[in-house]
N, C-alpha and C positions, 0 to 999 in steps of 0.2 A: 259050250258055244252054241248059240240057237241056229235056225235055218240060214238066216236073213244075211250074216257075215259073210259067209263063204261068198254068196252072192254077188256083194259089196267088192269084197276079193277081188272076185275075178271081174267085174266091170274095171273094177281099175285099173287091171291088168291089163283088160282089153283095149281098154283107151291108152295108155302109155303104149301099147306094142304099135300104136300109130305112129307115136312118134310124140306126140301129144303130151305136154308140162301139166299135172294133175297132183295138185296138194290137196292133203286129205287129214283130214281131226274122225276120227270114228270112234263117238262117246257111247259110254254104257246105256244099258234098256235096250228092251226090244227092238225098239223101232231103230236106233244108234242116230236118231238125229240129234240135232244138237240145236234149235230152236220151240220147240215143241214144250221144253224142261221151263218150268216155272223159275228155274233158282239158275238160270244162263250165268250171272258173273260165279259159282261155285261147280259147275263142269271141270273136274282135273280128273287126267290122263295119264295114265305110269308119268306121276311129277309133274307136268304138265298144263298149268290154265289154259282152257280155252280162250282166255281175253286175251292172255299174254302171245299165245301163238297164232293169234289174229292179228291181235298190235305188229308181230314181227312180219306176216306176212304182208303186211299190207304197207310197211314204211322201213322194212331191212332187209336180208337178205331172205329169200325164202326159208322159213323153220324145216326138218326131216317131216316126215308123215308119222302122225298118233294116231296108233288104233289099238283098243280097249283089250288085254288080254283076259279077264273076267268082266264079262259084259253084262253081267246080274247090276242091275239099280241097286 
């Protein structure tokens, strides 16, 4: 796992212990963005499309939170 995760982690943690609804895709690479990647519709996440779990978040219920457990490209 690189530095950058943990990070990621715990912001997110920090923002839900507001109280705060925070859905989160955390794709592999470095950086763990997920716009930056030349090949956006081929991002999958333990089983996971990123287009698919954008589709769901945006028009069904909200999807669970995907984050990369080997985060190597």
């Amino acid at each position: 796992m690189d530095a950058s995760k943990p990070a990621i982690d715990a912001n997110e943690a920090a923002t839900e212990a507001t109280g705060a609804t925070l859905h989160s895709y955390t794709a592999p690479g470095n950086g763990h963005g997920l716009f930056e990647h030349d090949k956006f519709y081929d991002i999958k996440v333990n089983g996971v499309w990123l287009v698919d779990w954008l589709k769901d978040l945006t028009t069904g219920d909200p999807p669970p939170d995907v984050h990369c457990d080997n985060c190597n490209p």
